[in-house]
C-alpha positions as CSV (number, residue, x, y, z in Angstrom):
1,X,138.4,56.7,80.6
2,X,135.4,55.8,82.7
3,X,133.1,57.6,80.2
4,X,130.9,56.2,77.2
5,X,130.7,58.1,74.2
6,X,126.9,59.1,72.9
7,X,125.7,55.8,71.4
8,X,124.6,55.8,67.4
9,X,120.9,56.3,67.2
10,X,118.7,56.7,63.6
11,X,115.5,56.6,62.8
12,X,113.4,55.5,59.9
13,X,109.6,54.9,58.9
14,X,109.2,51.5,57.3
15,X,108.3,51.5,53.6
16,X,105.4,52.0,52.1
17,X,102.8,55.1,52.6
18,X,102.4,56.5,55.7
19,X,99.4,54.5,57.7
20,X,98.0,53.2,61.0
21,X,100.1,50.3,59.5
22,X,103.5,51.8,59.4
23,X,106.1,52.0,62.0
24,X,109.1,54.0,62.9
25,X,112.1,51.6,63.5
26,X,115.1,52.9,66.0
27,X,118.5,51.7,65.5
28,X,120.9,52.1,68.7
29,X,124.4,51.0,68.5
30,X,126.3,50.6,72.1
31,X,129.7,51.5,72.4
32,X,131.9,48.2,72.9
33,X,132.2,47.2,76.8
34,X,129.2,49.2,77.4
35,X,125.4,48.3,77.8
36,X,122.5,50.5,79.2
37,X,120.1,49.6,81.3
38,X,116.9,47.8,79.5
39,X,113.8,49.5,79.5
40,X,112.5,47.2,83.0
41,X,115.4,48.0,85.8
42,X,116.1,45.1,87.5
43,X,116.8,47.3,90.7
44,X,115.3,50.8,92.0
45,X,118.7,52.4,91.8
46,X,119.4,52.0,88.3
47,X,117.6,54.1,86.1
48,X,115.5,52.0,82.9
49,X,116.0,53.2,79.3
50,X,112.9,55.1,77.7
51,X,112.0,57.1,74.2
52,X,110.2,60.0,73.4
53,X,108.8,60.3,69.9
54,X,106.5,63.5,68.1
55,X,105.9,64.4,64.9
56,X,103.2,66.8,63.2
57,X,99.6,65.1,63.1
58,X,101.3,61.3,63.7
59,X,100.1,59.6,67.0
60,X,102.6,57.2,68.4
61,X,101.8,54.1,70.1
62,X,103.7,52.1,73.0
63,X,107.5,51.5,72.2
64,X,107.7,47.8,71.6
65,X,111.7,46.6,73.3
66,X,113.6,43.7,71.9
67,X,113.7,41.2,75.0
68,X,116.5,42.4,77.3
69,X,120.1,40.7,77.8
70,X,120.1,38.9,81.5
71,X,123.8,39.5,82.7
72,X,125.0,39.2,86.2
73,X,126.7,41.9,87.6
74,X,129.7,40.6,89.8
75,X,130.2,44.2,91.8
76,X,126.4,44.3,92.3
77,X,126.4,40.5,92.7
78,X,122.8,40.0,91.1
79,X,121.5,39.7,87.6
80,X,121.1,42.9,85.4
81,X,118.9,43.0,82.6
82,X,120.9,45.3,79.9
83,X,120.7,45.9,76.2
84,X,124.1,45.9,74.3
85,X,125.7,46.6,71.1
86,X,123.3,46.9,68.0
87,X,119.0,46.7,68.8
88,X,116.5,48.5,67.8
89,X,113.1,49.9,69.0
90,X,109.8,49.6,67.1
91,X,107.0,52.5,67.8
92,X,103.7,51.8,66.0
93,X,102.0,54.7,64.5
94,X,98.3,54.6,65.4
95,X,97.1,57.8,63.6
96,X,97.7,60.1,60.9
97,X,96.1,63.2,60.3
98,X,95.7,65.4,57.6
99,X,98.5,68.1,57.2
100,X,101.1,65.4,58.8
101,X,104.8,65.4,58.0
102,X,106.8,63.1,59.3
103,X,109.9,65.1,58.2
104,X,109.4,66.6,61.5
105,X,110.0,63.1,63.2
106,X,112.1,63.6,66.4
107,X,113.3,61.2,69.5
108,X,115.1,61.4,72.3
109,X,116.4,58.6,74.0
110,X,117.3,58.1,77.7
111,X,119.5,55.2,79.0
112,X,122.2,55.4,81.6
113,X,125.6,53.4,80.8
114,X,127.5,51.1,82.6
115,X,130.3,48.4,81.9
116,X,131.3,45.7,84.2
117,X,132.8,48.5,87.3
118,X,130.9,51.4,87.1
119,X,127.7,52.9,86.2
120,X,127.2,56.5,84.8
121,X,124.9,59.5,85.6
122,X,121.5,59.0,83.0
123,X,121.7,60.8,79.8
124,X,119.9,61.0,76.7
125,X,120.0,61.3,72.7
126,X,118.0,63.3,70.1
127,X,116.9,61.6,67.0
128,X,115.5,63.0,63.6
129,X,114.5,61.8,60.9
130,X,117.2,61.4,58.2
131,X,120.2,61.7,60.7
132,X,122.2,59.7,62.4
133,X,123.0,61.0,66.3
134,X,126.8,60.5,67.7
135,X,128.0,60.7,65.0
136,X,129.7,62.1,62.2
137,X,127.5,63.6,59.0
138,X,130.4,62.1,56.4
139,X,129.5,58.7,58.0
140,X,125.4,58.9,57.0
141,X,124.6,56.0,54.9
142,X,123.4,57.6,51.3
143,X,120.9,56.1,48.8
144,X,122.0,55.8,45.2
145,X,120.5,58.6,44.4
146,X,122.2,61.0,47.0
147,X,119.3,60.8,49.5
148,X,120.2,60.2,53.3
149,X,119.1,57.0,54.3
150,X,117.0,57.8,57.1
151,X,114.6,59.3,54.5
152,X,114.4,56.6,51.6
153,X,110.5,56.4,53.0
154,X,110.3,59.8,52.4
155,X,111.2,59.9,49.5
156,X,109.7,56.5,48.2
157,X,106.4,57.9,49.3
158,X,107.6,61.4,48.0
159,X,105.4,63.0,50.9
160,X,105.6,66.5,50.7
161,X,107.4,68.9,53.1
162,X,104.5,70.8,54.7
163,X,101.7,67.6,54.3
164,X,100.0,69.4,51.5
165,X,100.6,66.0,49.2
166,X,99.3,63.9,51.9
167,X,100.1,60.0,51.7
168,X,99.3,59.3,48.2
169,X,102.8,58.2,47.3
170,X,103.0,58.3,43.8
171,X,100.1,60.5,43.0
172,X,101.1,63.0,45.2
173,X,104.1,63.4,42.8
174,X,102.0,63.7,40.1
175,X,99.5,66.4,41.5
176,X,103.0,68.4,43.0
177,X,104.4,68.6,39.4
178,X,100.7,70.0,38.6
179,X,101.0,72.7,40.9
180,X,104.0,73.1,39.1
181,X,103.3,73.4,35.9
182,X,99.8,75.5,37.0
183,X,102.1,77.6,38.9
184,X,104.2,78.4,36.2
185,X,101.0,79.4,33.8
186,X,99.8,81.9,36.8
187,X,103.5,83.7,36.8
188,X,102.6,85.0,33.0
189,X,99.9,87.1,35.4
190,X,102.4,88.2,38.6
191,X,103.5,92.0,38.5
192,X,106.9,91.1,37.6
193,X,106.3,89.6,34.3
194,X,103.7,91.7,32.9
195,X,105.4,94.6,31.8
196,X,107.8,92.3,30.1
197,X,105.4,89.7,28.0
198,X,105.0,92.7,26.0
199,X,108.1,91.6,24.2
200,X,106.7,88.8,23.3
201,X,103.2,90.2,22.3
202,X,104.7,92.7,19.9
203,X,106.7,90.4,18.5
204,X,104.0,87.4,18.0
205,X,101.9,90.5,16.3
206,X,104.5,91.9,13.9
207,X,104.6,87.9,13.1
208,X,101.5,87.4,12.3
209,X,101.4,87.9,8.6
210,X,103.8,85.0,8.1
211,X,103.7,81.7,7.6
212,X,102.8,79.1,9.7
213,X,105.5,77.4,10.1
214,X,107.5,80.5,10.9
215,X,105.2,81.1,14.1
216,X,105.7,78.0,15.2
217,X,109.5,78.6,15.1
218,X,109.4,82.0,16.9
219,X,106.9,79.6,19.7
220,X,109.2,76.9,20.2
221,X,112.2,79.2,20.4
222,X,110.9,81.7,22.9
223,X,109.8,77.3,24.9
224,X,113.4,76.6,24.4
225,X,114.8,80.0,26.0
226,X,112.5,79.6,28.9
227,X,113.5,75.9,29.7
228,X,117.1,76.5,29.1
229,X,116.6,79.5,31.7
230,X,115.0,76.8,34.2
231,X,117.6,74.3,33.9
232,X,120.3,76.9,34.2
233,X,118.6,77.7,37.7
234,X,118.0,74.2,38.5
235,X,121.8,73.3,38.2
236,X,123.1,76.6,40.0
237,X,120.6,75.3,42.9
238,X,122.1,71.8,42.4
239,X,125.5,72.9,43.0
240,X,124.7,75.1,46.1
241,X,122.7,72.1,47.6
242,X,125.9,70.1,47.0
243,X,128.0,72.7,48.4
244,X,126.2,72.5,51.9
245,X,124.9,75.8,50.7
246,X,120.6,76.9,51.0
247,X,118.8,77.7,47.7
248,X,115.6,78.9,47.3
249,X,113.4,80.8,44.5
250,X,114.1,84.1,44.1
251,X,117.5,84.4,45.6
252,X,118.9,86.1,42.6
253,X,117.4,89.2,43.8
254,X,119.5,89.1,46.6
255,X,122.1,90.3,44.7
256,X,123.1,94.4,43.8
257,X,124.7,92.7,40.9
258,X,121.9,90.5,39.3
259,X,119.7,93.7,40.1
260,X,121.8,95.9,38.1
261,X,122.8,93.6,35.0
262,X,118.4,93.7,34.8
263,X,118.8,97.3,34.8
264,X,121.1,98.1,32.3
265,X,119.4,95.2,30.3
266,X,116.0,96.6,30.2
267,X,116.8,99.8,30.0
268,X,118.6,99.3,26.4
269,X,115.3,97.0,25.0
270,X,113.5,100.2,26.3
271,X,115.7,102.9,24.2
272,X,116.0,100.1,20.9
273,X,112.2,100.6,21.3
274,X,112.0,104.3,21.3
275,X,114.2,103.9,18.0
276,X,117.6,105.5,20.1
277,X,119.4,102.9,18.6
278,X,119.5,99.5,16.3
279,X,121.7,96.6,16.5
280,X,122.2,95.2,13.5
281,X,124.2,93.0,11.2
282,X,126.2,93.7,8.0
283,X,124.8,92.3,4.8
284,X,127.1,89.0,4.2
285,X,126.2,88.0,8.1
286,X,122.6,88.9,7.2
287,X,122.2,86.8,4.0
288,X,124.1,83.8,5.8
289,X,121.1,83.7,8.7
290,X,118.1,82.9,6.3
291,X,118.4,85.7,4.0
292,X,115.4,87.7,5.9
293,X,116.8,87.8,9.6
294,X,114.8,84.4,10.5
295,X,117.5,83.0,12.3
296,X,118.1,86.6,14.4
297,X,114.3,86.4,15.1
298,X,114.3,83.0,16.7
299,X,117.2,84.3,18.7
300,X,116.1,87.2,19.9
301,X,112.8,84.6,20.7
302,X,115.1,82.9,22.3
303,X,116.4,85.6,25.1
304,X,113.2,86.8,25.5
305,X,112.4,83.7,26.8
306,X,115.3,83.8,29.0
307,X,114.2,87.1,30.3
308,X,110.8,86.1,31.1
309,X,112.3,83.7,33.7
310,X,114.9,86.2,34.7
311,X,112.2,88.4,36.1
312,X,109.6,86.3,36.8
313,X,111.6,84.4,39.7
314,X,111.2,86.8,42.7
315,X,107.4,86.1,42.4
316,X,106.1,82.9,44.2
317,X,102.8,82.2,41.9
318,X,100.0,80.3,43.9
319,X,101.0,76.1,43.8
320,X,104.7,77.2,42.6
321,X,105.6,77.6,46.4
322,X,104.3,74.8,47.5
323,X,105.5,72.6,44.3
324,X,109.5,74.0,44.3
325,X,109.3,73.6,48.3
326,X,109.4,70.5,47.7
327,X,111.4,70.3,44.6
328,X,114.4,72.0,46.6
329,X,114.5,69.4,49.1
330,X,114.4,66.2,46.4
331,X,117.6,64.6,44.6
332,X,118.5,66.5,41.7
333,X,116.8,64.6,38.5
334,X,113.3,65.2,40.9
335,X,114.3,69.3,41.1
336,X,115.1,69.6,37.3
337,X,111.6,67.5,36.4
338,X,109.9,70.0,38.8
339,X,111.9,72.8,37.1
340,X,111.0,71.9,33.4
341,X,107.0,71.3,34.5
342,X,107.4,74.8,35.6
343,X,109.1,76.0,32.4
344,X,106.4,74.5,30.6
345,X,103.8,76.4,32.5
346,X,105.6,79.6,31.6
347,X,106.1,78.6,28.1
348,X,102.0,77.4,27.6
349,X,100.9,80.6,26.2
350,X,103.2,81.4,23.5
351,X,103.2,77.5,22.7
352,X,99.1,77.4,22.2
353,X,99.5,80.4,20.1
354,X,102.1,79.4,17.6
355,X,99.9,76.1,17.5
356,X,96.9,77.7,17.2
357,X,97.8,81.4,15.1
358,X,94.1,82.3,15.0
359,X,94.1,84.0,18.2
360,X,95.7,86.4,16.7
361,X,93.3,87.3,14.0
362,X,91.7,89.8,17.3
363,X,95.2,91.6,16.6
364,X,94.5,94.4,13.4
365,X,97.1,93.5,11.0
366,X,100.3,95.3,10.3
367,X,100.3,98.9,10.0
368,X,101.6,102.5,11.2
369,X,99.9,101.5,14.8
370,X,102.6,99.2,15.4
371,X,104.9,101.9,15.9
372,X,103.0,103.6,18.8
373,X,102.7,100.0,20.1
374,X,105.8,99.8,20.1
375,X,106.5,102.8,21.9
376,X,104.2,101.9,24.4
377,X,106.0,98.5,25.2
378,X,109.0,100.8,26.1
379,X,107.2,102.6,28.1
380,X,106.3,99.0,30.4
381,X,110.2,98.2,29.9
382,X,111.1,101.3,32.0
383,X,108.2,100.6,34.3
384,X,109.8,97.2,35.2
385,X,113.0,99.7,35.8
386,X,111.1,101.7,38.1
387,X,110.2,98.8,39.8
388,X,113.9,97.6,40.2
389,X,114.6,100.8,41.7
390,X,111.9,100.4,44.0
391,X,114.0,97.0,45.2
392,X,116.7,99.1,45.4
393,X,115.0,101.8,47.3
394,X,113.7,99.2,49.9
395,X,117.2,97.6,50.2
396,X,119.5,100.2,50.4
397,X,117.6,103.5,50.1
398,X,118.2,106.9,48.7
399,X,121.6,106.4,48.2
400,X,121.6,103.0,46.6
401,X,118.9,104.9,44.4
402,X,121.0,107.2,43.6
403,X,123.5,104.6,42.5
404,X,121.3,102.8,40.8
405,X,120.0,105.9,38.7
406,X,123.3,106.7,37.4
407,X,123.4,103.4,35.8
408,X,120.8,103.6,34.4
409,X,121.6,107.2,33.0
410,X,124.8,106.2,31.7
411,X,122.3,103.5,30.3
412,X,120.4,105.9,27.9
413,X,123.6,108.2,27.0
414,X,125.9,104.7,25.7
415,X,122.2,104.0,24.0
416,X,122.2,107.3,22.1
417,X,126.1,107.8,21.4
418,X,125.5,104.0,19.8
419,X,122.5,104.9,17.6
420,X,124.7,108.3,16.5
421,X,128.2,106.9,15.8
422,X,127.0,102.8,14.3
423,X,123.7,103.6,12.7
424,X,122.6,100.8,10.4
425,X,124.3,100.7,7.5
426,X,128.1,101.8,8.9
427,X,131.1,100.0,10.1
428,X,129.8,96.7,11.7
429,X,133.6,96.7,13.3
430,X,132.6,100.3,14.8
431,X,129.4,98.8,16.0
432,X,131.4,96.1,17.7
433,X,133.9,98.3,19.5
434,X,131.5,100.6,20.7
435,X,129.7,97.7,22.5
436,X,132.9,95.9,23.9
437,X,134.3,99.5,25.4
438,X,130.5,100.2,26.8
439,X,130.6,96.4,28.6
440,X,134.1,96.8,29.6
441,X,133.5,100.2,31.3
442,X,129.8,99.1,32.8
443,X,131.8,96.2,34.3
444,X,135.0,98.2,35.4
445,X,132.8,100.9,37.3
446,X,130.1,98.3,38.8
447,X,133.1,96.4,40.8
448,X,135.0,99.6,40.9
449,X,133.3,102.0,42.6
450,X,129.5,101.0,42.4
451,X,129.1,97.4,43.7
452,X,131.4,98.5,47.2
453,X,129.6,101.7,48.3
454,X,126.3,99.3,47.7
455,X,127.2,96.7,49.4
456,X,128.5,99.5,52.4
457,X,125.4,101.1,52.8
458,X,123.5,97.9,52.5
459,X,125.0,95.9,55.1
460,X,124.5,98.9,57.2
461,X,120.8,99.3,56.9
462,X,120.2,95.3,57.2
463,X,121.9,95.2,60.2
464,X,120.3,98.3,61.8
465,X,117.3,96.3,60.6
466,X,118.0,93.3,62.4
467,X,119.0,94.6,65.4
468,X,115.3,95.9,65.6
469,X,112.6,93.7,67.8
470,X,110.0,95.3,67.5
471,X,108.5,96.5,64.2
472,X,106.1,99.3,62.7
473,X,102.8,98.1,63.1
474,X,103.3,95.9,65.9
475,X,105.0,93.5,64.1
476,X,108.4,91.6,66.1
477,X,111.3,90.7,63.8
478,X,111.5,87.1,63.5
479,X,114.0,84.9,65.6
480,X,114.1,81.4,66.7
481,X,115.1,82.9,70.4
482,X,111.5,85.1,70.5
483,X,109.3,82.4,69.3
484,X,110.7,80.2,72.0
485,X,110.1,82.8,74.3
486,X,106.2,83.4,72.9
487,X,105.8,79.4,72.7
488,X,106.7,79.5,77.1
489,X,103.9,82.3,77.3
490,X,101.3,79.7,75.4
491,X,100.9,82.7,72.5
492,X,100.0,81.7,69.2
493,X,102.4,83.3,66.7
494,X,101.7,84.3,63.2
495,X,104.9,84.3,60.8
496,X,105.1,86.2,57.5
497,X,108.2,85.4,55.6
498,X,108.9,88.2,52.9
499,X,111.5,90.2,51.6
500,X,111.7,93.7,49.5
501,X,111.7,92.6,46.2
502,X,108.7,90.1,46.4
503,X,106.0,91.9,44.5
504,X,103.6,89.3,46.0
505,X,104.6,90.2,49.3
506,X,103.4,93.2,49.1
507,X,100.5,92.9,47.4
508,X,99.4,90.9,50.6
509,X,100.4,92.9,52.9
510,X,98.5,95.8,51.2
511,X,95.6,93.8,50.8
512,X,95.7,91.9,54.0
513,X,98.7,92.2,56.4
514,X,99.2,95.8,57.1
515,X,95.0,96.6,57.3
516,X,93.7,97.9,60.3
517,X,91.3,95.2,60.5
518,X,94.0,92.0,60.2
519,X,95.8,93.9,63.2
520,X,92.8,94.4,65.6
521,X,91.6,91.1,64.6
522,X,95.0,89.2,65.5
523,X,94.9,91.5,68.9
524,X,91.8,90.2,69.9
525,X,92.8,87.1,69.5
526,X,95.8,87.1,71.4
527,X,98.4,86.2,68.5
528,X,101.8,87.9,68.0
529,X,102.7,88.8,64.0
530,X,106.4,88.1,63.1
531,X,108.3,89.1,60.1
532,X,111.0,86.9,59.0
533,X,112.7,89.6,56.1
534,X,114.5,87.3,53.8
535,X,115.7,90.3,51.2
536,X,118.8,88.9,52.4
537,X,120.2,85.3,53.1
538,X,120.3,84.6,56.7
539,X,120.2,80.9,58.1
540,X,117.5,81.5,60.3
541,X,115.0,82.3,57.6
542,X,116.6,79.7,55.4
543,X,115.7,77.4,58.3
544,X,112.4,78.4,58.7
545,X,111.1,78.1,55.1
546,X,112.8,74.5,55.1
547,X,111.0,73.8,58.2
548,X,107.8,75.5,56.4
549,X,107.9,73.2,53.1
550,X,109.2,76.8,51.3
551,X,111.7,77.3,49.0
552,X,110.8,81.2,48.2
553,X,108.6,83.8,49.6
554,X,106.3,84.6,50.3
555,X,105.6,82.1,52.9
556,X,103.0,82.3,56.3
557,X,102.9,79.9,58.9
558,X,100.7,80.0,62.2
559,X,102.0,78.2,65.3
560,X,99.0,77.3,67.3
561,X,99.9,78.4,71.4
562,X,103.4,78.7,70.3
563,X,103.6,74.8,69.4
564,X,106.1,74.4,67.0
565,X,105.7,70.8,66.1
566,X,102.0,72.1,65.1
567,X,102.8,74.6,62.5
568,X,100.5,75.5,60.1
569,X,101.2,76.5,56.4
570,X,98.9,78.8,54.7
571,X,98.8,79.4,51.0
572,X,100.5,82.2,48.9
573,X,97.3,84.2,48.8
574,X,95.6,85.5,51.9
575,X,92.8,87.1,53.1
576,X,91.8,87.7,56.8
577,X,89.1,85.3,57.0
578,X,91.6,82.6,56.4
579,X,93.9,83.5,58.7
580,X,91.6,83.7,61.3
581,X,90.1,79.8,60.3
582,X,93.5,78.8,60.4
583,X,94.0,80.3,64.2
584,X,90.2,79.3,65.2
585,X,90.9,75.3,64.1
């Protein structure tokens, strides 16, 4: 009984952009028959209230106190200046730097509690941004648009997560949704979507020769694959936001499953390309869809579209990470608006050519080369299978490979036994059966026998990975705990955030990460290199890439002399020269 529980502290910028104008209001809320001392003690043995306040590049100025409550105190028989039930605490901000983020706003307040017969021992409160200390998250205040309260600055201003929009309030939108729609051009270019716009290439070619207006079809079909892919991914991240859960860009490949339905996907466009097999219709079906197939060729536009977006997610183009970083943490109309700008950008191409059909006039026309070309663009399908298995080999190893592989074989023998027993022209009905007994027994074997001795030999390997501190190279594996333990030493620390099936991952650390040079130049300087692996969910990366502004890999931060409340975000691309800027500034 003669305790006070913690009393109800928030924070909040006021509105408006972020300025040597602005200022961060505290609300405090007092238990009832409680007070705390003010922030003047009106005798040496009680101890005065006080607040701390940080925040990446913001400079805080003096804490200005509402005028204390005189009350005198019978047991100490003299008069007590206290503060009581609701007040609040303004702290000026006097500077803003470049890079700030005031999403990594945090107080602590320190008052000691008395009521009319006893005083308490002092104790204090932390405070961020967007939260409400003491108590209960189902009790925070929410703006109609889902947003906590304690960020409606934030996102009034719409300041981005890792200060890379600045304070530019509504323009910073604007140039984010850029970065979107730029980042979604430079994905037709990433490794992982290469091998795949051949699809679309052949198709656009064997097009050619008709009209117009038909190109323009095929163009706007592939557009409306591609967006409908984007919005699909927007609303399953939607959900899992909703569902307390952490989303971020590339998490598909996370799953044996997802990795698997690509598989068996690409692997049948592959053997329909070397002519193994046809899917076709019957006549009646064929004359009901535009007499000549149109309406089959805007669908098949249609999925490849789909497909681009499939496999272009585990790459994080340059601006794409930084846009959907932001995206991921915004109310939901915000993340599908980023989504679509990105879909848009992925769609560009295929849109300027239908609109503009004399690109293609570099293309020879229609002939016997098509059906080498064709051949060829098989050839890339099953090198986007090799590259799967390469995921797979980097997850799981020989024997997931080995899993993996028989998929895939049993792949190419259901695409041959099709092509022999419902060639084009036979019983559409046989056609059908064969492909409903082929799904049923791909499914019944995957969650059977496949899916469990994956997951097995997975989970084994990850957690003999995490159990690892130190890494080849001289990496460290990444953990909260050991960067609080280089931040005591005063080292500056390095972060790479990756994962296995990030093509662009690698490509950096081939380029930059794992060079001789990076590592004797981050030696001589004195900074440690950690790898946070995200190949698989864990909270402590999902944390970090929040804290980073990141919603995918990969992602780098430095923290200069182990100052977290300093950190640094570096761009998708690296070389050592910029690392080594980064550290020197």
């Amino acid at each position: 009984m003669n305790a006070m529980e913690p009393p109800e502290a928030s924070l909040h910028y006021t509105a408006g952009a972020l300025s040597k104008e602005s200022s961060v209001i505290v609300d405090i809320v007092i238990p009832d028959n409680w007070h705390v001392n003010a922030n003047v003690a009106a005798d040496e043995f009680l101890k005065p209230s006080s607040i701390e306040i940080a925040a990446r590049e913001i400079e805080f100025g003096e804490p200005v106190w509402p005028e204390p409550i005189k009350e005198y105190n019978e047991v100490l028989e003299f008069e007590n200046l206290v503060f009581k039930g609701h007040f609040q605490i303004k702290i000026p901000v006097t500077a803003v730097a470049d890079g700030y983020d005031s999403l990594t706003t945090n107080a602590t307040f320190h008052y000691q509690a008395c009521d009319n017969s006893i005083c308490l021992a002092p104790a204090s409160v932390d405070i961020r941004i967007g939260s409400r200390s003491g108590i209960g998250a189902s009790s925070l205040k929410k703006n109609d648009d889902g947003a906590d309260a304690g960020t409606a600055q934030e996102l009034n201003g719409y300041q981005n997560a890792n200060g890379f929009a600045g304070n530019k309030g509504a323009a910073a939108v604007v140039l984010l949704l850029f970065f979107a729609l730029l980042g979604g051009i430079i994905l037709n270019l990433m490794p992982c979507v290469l091998p795949v716009l051949s699809l679309k290439l052949f198709s656009l070619i064997k097009q050619a020769g008709e009209s117009r207006k038909r190109l323009l079809a095929l163009g706007l079909s592939t557009t409306a694959g591609i967006l409908a892919s984007f919005w699909i991914l927007a609303g399953i991240v939607a959900a899992i936001k909703a569902g307390g859960g952490a989303a971020g860009w590339g998490m598909q490949f996370q799953s044996a499953g997802f990795i698997a339905f690509m598989a068996i996907i690409l692997t049948a466009f592959a053997m329909s390309f070397f002519g193994v097999f046809e899917i076709w219709l019957p006549g009646s079906a064929t004359t009901k869809m535009d007499a000549a197939g149109h309406k089959s060729g805007l669908v098949g536009a249609f999925f490849t579209g789909a497909l681009l977006v499939l496999l272009s997610t585990p790459c994080s183009a340059p601006f794409l990470g930084t846009a959907m970083g932001f995206a991921f943490t915004a109310s939901t109309p915000v993340l599908f608006l980023f989504f679509t700008a990105a879909g848009l950008g992925l769609a560009l191409p295929y849109l300027l050519v239908s609109v503009f059909p004399a690109v293609l006039k570099v293309f020879p026309k229609p002939g016997q080369w098509m059906v080498t070309l064709q051949k060829v663009m098989g050839v890339l399908l099953l090198a986007t299978v090799a590259w799967l298995l390469w995921i797979v080999n980097e997850q799981a190893g020989g024997m997931g490979v080995a899993l993996f592989v028989g998929i895939i074989l049993a792949t190419v023998v259901f695409s041959f036994a099709l092509g022999k027993f419902a060639p084009p022209g036979s019983s559409f009905a046989g056609e059908m059966r064969i492909l409903i007994i082929g799904a049923i027994a791909f499914v019944f074997s995957w969650f059977a026998y496949s899916a469990p001795q994956y997951e097995k030999v997975l989970n084994e390997r990850f957690e003999a990975r995490m159990a690892q501190q130190v890494l080849e190279g001289g990496w460290y594996r990444y953990s909260p705990e050991l960067v609080a333990e280089f931040a005591k030493a005063g080292k500056t620390i390095f972060i790479d955030a990756t994962a296995d099936w990030c093509l662009t991952c690698k490509t950096n650390e081939a380029a930059v990460l794992d060079r001789e040079e990076f590592r004797k130049a981050m030696d001589s300087a004195g900074v440690v290199r950690m790898k946070a692996d995200w190949t698989r969910e864990t909270p402590e990366v999902n944390e970090l890439l929040r804290s980073m502004g990141k919603s995918g890999v990969p992602a780098y931060a430095i923290y200069p002399k182990g100052d977290i409340s300093k950190q640094v975000v570096l761009p998708e691309l690296l070389t050592t020269g910029l690392i080594l800027e980064a550290i020197a500034e």
